[in-house]
Residue, then its C-alpha position, 0 to 999 in steps of 0.5 A: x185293232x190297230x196297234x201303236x208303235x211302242x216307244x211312242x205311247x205318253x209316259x204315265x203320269x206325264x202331261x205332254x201330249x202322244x205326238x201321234x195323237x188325233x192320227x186315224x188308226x191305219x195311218x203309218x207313222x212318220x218317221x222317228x223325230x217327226x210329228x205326226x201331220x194334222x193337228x197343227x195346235x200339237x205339232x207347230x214347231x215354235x220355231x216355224x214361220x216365215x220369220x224369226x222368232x221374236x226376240x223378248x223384252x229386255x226387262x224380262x232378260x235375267x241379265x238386266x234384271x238381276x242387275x237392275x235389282x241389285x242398282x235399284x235395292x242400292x237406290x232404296x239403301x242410299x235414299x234411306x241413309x240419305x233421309x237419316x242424314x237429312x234427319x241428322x242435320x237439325x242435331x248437328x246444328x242443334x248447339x248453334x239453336x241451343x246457343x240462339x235460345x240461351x243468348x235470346x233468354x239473356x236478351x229476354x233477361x236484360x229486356x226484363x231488368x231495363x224493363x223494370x228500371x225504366x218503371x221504377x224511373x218512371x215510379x220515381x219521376x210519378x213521386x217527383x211530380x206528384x211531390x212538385x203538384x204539392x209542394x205547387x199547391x201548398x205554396x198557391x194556397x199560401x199565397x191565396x191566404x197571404x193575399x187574403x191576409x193582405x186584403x184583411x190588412x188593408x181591409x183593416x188598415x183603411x177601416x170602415x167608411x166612416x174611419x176611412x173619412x177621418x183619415x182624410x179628414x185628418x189629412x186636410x187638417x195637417x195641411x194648412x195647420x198644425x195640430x198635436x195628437x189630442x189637438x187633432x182628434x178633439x177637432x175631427x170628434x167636436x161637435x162643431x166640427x167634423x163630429x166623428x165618433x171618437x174611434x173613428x178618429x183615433x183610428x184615422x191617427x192610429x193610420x196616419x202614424x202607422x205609415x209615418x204620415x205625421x211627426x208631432x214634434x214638427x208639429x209642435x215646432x211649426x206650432x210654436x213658430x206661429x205663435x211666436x210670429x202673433x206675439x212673444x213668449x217666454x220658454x217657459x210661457x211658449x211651452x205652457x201654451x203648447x202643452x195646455x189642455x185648452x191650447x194646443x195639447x203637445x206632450x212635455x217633451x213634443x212642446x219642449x222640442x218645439x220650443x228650442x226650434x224657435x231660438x227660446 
């Protein structure tokens, strides 16, 4: 039984490998400090090759990591305070918003009142038209009835057809003749002349003296004028002439004045 050289057994409970392990029994070991040959996976010395080693990577060298931690925690630190003051702003403008809410309520509350005296305008105006429409139409049906007043008078004033005849007839008669007021409504109502019924013909007088189509004291003087140029009279005879119911029938007075004009 080939017996190992003490001082090279593992250590109990050490995971690292014997460096003489693999090594058939009888082979002499190698000097102290060397690993024994054979078993490259054991003995390669991560150092050998023919080259240097590899250098690692820069992010994985605790002299660019802990500095990197430390600029990257200040990053995160800065963006935060950056996202508060960001979020800090709105408040610092707050009171200018503030005094933009409070200036439009006061734009809102002086619209509102223009708003309700531009209607109360308009109301006031609404009354002063709708009291103009009245006041229109009171005044076109007063003058729609005056005008019918109007056509009743004339209506009334020119009579019937008949009373509208003797008014002319009337006329014809007081232009080659002269006639006192009975005088002439015997003649317009005689049945041997023009035969109107007797209101007719006072209506036709009542007409001729109403828009001063006649004077019977000129009447009575161009009267007592003819008679005078036919034969003589005395005052008193020319007068009896004039006022008899079977003469001319002038009044006392219309006669008198008649009389006077002729020189009597």
């Amino acid at each position: 039984m080939t017996q190992q050289s003490p001082g090279h057994e593992p250590l109990p409970g050490s995971n690292q490998p014997s460096p003489y392990q693999g090594q058939a029994p009888g082979d002499t070991p190698p000097p102290y400090g060397q690993r024994p040959a054979g078993d490259a996976s054991l003995h390669s010395d991560p150092n050998a090759g023919t080259g240097p080693a590899p250098a690692r990577a820069w992010y994985k060298k605790k002299r660019f990591i802990l500095p990197g931690a430390f600029l990257l925690f200040f990053i995160i630190v800065g963006a935060f305070g950056d996202g508060d003051a960001g979020e800090q702003k709105p408040a610092a403008a707050a009171s200018p918003s503030a005094a933009a809410k409070e200036k439009t309520a006061d734009e809102v509350a002086a619209e509102k009142k223009a708003e309700e005296k531009r209607q109360a305008q308009k109301a006031a105006d609404g009354a002063a038209k709708a009291e103009e429409k009245r006041l229109e139409e009171e005044a076109r049906v007063a003058a729609e009835a005056a005008a019918a007043e109007a056509a009743a008078a004339e209506a009334a004033r020119a009579g019937t057809v008949s009373q509208q005849n003797a008014y002319r007839s009337a006329l014809t008669y007081l232009d080659f003749s002269s006639f006192s007021r009975a005088g002439l409504i015997r003649q317009l109502t005689s049945e041997y002349a023009d035969a109107f019924p007797r209101e007719d013909a006072e209506f036709a007088i009542a007409r001729l003296e109403a828009e001063g189509g006649v004077d019977w004291n000129e009447q009575a003087a161009k009267s007592a004028k003819t008679y005078m140029e036919l034969m003589s009279y005395s005052r008193a005879g020319l007068i009896q002439q004039l006022t008899s119911e079977y003469g001319e029938g002038f009044t006392r007075e219309q006669a008198e004045y008649g009389v006077s004009q002729t020189g009597l």
